[in-house]
C-alpha positions in Angstrom: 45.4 118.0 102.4 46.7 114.8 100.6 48.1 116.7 97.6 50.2 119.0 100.4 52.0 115.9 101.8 54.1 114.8 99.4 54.7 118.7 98.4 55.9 118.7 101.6 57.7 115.8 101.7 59.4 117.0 98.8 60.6 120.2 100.3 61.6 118.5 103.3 63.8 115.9 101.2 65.2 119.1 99.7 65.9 120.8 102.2 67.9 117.9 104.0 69.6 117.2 100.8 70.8 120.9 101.0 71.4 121.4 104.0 73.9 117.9 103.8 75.3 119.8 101.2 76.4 122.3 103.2 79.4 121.4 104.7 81.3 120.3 101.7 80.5 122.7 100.0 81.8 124.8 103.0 84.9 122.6 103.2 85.9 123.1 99.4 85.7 126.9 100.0 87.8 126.9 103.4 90.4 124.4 101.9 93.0 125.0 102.5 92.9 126.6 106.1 95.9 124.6 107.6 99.4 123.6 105.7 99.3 120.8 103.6 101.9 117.7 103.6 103.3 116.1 101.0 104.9 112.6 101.4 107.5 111.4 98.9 108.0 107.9 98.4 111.6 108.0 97.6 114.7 109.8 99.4 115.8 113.0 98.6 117.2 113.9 95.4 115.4 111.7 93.1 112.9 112.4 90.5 109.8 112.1 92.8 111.5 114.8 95.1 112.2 117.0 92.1 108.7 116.7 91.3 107.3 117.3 94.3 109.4 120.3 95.2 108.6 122.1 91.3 105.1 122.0 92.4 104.9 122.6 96.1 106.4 125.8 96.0 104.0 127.0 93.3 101.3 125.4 95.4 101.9 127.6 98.0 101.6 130.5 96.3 98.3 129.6 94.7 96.7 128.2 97.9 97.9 130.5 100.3 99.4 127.7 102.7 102.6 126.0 102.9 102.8 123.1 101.4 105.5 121.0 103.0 107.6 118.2 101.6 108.4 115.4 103.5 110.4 111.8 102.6 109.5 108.7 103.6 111.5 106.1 101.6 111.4 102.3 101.2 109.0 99.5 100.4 109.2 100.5 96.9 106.3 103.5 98.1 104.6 101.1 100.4 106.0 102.8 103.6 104.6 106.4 102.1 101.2 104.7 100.8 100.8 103.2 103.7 101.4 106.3 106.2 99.3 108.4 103.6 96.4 106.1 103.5 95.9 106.1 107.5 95.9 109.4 107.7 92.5 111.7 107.8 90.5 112.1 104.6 90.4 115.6 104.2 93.4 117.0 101.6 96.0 117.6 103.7 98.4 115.1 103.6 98.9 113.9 100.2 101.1 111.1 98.8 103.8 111.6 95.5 105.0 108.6 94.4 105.5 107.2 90.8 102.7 105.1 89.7 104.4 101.9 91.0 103.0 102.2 94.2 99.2 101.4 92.8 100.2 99.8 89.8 103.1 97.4 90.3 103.4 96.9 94.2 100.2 95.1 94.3 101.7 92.6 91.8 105.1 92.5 93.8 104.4 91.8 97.6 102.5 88.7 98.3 101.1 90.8 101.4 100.3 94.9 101.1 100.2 97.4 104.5 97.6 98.4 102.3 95.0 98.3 99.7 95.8 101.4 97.1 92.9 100.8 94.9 90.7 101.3 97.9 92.8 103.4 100.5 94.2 105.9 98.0 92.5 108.0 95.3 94.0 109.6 92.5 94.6 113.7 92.7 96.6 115.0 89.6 98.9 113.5 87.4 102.6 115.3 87.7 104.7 114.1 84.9 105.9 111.3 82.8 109.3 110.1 83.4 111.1 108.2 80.5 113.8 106.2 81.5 117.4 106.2 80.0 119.9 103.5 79.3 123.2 104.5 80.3 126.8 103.5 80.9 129.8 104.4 82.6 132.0 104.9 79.5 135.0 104.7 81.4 134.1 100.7 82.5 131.7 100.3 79.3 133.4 101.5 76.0 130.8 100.3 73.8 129.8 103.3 70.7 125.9 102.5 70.8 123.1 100.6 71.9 123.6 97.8 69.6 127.1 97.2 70.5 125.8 97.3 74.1 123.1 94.3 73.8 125.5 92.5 71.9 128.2 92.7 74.8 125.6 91.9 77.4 124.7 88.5 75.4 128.1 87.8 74.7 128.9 87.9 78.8 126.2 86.5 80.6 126.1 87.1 84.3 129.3 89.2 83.9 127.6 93.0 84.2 126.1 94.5 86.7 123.1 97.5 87.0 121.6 100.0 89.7 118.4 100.4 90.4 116.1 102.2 92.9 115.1 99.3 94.4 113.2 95.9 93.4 110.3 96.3 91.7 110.8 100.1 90.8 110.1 101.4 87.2 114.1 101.1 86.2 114.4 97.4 87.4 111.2 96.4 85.8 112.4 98.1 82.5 115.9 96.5 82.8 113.6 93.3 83.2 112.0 93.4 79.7 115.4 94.4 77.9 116.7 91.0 79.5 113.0 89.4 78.9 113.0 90.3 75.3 116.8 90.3 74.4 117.4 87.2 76.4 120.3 88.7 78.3 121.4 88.2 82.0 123.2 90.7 84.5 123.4 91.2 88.2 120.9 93.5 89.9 122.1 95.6 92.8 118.9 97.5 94.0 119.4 100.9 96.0 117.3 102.2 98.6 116.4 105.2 95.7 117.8 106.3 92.4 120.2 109.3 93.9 122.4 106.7 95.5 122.3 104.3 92.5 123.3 107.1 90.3 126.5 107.9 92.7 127.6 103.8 92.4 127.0 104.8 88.0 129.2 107.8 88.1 131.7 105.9 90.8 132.0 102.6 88.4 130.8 100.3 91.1 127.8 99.1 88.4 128.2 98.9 84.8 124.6 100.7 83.8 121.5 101.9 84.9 117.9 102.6 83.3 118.3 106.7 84.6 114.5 107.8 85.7 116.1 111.4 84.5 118.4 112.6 87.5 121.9 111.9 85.7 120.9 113.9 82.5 123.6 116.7 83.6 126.3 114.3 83.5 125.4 113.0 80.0 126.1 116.1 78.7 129.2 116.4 80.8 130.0 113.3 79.5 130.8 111.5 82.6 127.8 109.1 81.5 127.4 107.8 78.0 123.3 107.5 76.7 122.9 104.8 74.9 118.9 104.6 74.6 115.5 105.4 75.6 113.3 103.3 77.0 109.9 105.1 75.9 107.6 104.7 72.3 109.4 107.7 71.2 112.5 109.6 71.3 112.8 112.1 73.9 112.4 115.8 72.7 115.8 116.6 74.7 118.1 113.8 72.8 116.2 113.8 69.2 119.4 112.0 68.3 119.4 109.1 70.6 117.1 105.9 69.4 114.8 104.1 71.2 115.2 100.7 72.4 112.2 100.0 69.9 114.2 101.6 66.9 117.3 98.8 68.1 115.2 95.8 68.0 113.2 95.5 71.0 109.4 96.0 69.8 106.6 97.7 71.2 109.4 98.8 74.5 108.3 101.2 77.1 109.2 102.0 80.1 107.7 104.8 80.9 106.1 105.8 84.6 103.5 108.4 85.4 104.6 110.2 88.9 101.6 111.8 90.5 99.7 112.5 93.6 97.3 111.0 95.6 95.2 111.4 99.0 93.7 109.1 101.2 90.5 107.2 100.0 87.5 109.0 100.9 89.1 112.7 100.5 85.8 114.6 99.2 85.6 115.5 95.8 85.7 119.4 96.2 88.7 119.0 98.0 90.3 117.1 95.3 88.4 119.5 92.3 90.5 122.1 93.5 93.9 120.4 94.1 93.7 119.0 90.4 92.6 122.4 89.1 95.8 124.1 91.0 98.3 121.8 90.2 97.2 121.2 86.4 97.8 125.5 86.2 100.9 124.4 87.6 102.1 121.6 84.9 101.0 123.9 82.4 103.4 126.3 83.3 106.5 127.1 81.3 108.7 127.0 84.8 107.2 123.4 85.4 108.3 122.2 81.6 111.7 123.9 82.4 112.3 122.1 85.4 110.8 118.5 84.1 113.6 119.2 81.3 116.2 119.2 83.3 115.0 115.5 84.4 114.0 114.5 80.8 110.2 114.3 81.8 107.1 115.3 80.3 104.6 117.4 82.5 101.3 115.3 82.4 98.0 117.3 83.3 95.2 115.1 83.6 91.8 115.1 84.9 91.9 112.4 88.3 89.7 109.6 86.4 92.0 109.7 83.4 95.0 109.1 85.8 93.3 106.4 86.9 92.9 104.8 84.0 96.5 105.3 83.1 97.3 103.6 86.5 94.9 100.5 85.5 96.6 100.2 82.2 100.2 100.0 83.8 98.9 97.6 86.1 97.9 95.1 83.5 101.0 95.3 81.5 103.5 95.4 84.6 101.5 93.0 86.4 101.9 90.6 83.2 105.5 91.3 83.6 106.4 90.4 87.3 104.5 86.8 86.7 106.6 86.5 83.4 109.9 87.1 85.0 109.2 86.1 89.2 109.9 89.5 90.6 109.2 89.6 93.9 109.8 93.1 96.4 112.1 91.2 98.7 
């Protein structure tokens, strides 16, 4: 009799242990049952809404629900992050944003609506969006990049450039070309990049670091690419130098735009969102798409997104003390 109780004891613990397995193992196979939101961080038009959109309608065809893109801009992300970590754990509201909203907004606002290390968790990587320095050639008639820096030193304070907002992945990159180049120009943020873009094309600011959306009129030549602001040259513009190659070491710019759920979200449910939208990146429609915006599609597993997040942190984090950005 006292070798059958911890026999028993033992199939009792297993069967609890199963039977607690159960429902997500359940939940896994029923998701998705309902439609699935995803929020966008930025307005319409912009690179995290192309993004979203190239794999949200693909996503609907693999998981048999409509999954619906919605934009809720400002903060920098905060106002999406926020909304998307309060609402229930369970996969189907997700969050696309670039990786500023986990790995520089924590840096930028002295107070956050949020935490994202805790409240969000990392679902799949989408892309990685260089950034590209351009001009207006009819206001900046300058042949290259070097021509360029040398005007901005020469004429401190006299030239202006859009961004997205403060704090976003373009203003933080037009930060270390003044950081390391020792330049100065007046920032006029933009509550996104589509609207900053229009004030490009319209002369109303001199340049812009492009997260991708005003490729079409570089090649119309309405803009002028003067640089990249990644470790290497983009595969679309072999030609076009890097602001490494033209003096600024070790520059890059570069953002990871991905998506993520609410903190707590089990890991089934997240398993099978990576696994969808990774087929998804790897498509050949995806990379055409992400062309057109000058990105890279970036399929990862969750824990290496997060460490890609953690190791943007450090280096933009290091950046914002350096140069007193704050969100406001």
């Amino acid at each position: 009799m006292k070798k059958m109780i911890p026999l028993l004891a033992r199939r009792t613990l297993l069967a609890a242990a199963l039977a607690a397995a159960l429902p997500v193992a359940a939940l896994a196979q029923a998701f998705p049952a309902k439609p699935i939101r995803v929020i966008v961080s930025f307005p319409p038009g912009g690179a995290a809404d192309q993004i979203a959109r190239a794999v949200s309608e693909p996503l609907t065809q693999a998981l048999g629900q409509p999954v619906i893109v919605e934009n809720r801009a400002g903060a920098n992300g905060n106002i999406a992050g926020d909304y998307v970590s309060k609402q229930p754990a369970d996969g189907y509201t997700l969050l696309m944003s670039s990786g500023g909203t986990v790995s520089i907004n924590p840096h930028l606002y002295a107070k956050m609506p949020f935490d994202p290390a805790k409240d969000l968790v990392p679902v799949a990587a989408a892309a990685r969006v260089l950034v590209f320095l351009e001009v207006n050639p009819q206001k900046m008639q300058v042949k290259d990049a070097r021509e360029f820096l040398a005007y901005l030193k020469a004429h401190p304070g006299k030239l202006s450039y859009g961004t997205p907002g403060n704090g976003s992945s373009p203003h933080l990159a037009a930060e270390m070309m003044n950081a390391q180049a020792q330049l100065s120009a007046t920032h006029i943020p933009y509550r996104g990049a589509a609207p900053a873009m229009q004030d490009l094309l319209a002369g109303q600011v001199d340049y812009m670091f492009d997260p991708g959306i005003g490729l079409q009129h570089v090649k119309s030549g309405k803009l002028k690419l003067l640089a990249v602001g990644s470790p290497k040259r983009s595969p679309q513009f072999p030609d076009v130098p890097t602001l490494d190659e033209v003096g600024l070491k070790d520059f890059d710019a570069d953002t990871w735009f991905g998506f993520y759920a609410p903190g707590g979200t089990p890991q089934p449910v997240l398993a099978k969102l990576n696994t969808e939208i990774n087929k998804i990146l790897r498509s050949p429609a995806f990379a055409q798409r992400m062309d057109a915006l000058g990105a890279i599609p970036a399929p990862m597993s969750p824990q290496e997104f997060a460490a890609r997040a953690q190791t943007d942190s450090v280096r933009y984090g290091a950046l914002i003390r350096a140069r007193n950005i704050t969100g406001d």
